[in-house]
C-alpha positions in Angstrom: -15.8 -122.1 -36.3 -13.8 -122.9 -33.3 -16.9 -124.8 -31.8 -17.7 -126.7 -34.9 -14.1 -127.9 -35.0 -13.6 -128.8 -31.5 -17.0 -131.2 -32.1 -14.8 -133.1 -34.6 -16.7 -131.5 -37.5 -15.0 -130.3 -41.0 -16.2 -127.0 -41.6 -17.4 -125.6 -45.5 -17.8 -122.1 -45.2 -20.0 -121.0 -48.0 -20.9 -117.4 -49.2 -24.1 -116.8 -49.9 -24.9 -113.2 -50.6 -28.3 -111.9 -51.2 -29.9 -112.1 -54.8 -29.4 -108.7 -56.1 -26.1 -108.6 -55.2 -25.3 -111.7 -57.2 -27.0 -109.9 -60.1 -24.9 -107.3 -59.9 -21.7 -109.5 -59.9 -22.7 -110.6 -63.7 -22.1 -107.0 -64.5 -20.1 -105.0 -62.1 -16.5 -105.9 -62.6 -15.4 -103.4 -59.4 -17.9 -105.4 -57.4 -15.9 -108.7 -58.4 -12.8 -107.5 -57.4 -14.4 -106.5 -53.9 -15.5 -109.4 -53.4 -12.1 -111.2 -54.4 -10.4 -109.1 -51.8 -12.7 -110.2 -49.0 -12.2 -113.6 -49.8 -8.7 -113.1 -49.9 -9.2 -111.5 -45.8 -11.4 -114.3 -44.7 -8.7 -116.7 -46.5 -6.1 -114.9 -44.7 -7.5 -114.8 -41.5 -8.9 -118.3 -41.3 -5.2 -119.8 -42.8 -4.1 -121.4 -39.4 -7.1 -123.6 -39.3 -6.2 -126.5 -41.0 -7.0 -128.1 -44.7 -8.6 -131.3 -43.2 -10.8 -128.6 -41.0 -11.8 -126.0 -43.4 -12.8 -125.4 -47.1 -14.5 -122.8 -48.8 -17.1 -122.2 -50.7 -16.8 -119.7 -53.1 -20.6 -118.6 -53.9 -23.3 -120.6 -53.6 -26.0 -121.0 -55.8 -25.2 -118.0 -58.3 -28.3 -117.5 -59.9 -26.7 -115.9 -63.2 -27.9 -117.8 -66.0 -24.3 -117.3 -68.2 -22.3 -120.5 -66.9 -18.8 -118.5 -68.6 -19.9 -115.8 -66.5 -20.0 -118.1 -63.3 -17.2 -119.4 -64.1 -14.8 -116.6 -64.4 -15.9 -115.2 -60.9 -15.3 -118.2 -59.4 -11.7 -118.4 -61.2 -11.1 -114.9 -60.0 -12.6 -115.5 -55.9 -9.8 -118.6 -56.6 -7.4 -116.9 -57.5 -8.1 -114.2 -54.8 -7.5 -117.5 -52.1 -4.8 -119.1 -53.5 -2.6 -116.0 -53.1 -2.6 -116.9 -49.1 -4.2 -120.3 -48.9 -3.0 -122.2 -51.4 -3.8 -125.8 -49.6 -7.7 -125.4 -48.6 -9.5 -127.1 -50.8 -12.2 -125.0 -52.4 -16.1 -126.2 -53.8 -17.4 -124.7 -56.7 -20.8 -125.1 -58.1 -22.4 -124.5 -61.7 -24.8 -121.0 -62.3 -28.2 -120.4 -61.8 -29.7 -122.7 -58.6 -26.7 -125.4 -59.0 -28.9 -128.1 -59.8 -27.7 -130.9 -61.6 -28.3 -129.6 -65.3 -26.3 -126.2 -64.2 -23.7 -128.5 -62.8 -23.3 -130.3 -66.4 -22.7 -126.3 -67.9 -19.5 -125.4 -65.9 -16.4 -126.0 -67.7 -14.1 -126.8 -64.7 -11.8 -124.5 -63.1 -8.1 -124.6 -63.5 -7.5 -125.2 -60.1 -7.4 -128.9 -58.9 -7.7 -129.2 -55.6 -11.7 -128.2 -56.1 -15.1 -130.0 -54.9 -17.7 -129.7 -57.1 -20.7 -129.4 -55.8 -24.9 -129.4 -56.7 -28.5 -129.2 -54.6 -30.5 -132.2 -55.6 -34.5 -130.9 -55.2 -36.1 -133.0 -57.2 -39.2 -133.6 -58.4 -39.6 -130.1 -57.1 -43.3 -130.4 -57.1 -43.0 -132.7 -54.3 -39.9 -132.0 -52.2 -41.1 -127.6 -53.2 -45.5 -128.9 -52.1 -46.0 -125.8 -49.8 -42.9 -123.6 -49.5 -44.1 -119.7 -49.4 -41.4 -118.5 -51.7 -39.9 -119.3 -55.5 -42.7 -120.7 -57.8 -45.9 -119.6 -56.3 -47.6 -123.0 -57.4 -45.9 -124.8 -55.0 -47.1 -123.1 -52.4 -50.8 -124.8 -53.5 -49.9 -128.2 -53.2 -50.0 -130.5 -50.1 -50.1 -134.4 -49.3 -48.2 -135.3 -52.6 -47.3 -138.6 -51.9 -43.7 -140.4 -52.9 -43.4 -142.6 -54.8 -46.1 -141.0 -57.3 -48.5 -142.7 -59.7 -51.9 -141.3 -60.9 -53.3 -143.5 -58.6 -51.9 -142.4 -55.2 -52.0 -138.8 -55.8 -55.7 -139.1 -56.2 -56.9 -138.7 -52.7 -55.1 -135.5 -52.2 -56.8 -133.4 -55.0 -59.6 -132.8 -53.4 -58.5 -130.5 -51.3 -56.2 -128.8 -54.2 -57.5 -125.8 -56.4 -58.1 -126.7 -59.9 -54.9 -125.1 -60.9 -52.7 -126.5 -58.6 -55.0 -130.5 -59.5 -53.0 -130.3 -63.5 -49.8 -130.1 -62.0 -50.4 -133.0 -59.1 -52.0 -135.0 -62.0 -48.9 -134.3 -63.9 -46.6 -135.7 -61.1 -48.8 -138.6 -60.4 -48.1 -139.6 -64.3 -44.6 -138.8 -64.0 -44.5 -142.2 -61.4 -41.2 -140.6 -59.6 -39.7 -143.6 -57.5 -36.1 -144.3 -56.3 -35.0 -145.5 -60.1 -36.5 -142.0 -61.4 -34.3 -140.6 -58.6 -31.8 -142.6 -60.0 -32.3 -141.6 -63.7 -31.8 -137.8 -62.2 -28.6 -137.9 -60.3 -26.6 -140.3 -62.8 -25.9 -137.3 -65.2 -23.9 -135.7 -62.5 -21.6 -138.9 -61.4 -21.4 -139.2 -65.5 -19.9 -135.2 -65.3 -17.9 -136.2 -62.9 -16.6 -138.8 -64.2 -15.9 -137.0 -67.6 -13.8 -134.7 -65.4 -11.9 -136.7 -63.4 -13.4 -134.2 -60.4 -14.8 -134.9 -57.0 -18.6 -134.2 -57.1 -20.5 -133.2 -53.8 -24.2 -133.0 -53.6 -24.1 -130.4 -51.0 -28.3 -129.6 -50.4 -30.8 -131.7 -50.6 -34.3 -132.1 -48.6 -38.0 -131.8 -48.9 -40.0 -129.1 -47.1 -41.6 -130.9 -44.0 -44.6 -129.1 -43.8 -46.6 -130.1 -46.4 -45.5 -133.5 -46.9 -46.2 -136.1 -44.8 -43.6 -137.5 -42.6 -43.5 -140.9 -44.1 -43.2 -139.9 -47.5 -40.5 -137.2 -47.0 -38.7 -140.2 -45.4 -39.0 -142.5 -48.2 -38.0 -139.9 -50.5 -34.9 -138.9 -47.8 -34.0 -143.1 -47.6 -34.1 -143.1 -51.0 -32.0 -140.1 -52.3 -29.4 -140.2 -49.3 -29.0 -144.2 -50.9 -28.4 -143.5 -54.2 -25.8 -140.3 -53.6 -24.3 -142.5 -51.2 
């Protein structure tokens, strides 16, 4: 933290336990209140760094599909770090993979000096072509192009199985281009807005691998653009 800081850099540290361990904080309450009580020591500890250095991030991506749920451990790892940090501003995001419609299911916490934040991945089937975890299809698709239309997708089905063909056909038809990346991320400035909250898009990115470099780059213009 010191290093980040003395490159000028405001630090959001995030925690990000592994999955079953999130599953069990829908439904171990004695596993909550550990975990309040280590934010409240990290809090603690990391008070003398200052509120225009440092926020936190109270859990990221929750994967717990009950947004009242999410909600009420994120009120509680609050109210954990308010008891000795009360001015560090704090970013909270909505259950499951804190996409944009899990976003729009948190009721907002009590708490105003909050950032709330998503992960903007989409169309998955083209930022996801080739990653060797989640949804094993995408691991079977490659050279999607973006922008998509039936049209450009064409030339790379030849080389796709005939399961993973349907769903490349299927993005081709969907025609995603920067005003269908548009279309996506308005709901969340609208929640915002609705609010009266700050709003952070906080991931977002397409696996290089698969992709080729200039459409990963339009698709990077284009996104960092519109959240911009």
């Amino acid at each position: 933290l010191e290093r980040l800081r003395a490159q000028g850099l405001f630090v959001v540290l995030s925690m990000q336990p592994a999955s079953d361990f999130k599953q069990r904080l829908g439904r171990e309450p004695g596993l909550v209140k550990d975990t309040a009580a280590l934010w409240q020591r990290i809090a603690k500890a990391l008070k003398p760094m200052s509120p225009q250095q440092l926020a936190f991030e109270l859990l990221n991506e929750p994967e717990l599909e009950d947004a009242g749920v999410v909600r009420e451990l994120l009120t509680q790892f609050a109210a954990a770090i308010r008891k000795v940090a009360p001015l560090h501003t704090l970013v909270a995001q909505g259950p499951r993979y804190s996409d944009i419609p899990d976003l729009m299911r948190l009721q907002p916490l009590a708490d105003r000096n909050v950032v709330y934040s998503f992960h903007f991945y989409e169309p998955k089937n083209f930022t996801h072509q080739g990653v060797p975890y989640g949804w094993p299809m995408w691991g079977l698709l490659a050279d999607l192009p973006y922008p998509s239309s039936p049209e450009a997708v064409e030339p790379a089905l030849q080389f796709m199985t005939f399961e993973a063909q349907e769903h490349a056909r299927y993005y081709g038809e969907q025609r995603w281009d920067r005003s269908h990346l548009q279309a996506a991320i308005a709901p969340a400035a609208a929640w915002a807005r609705q609010h009266q909250v700050p709003l952070w898009c906080s991931e977002f990115g397409a696996f290089r691998y698969k992709a080729r470099p200039e459409h990963r780059a339009a698709w990077l213009r284009d996104t960092r653009e519109l959240l911009e």
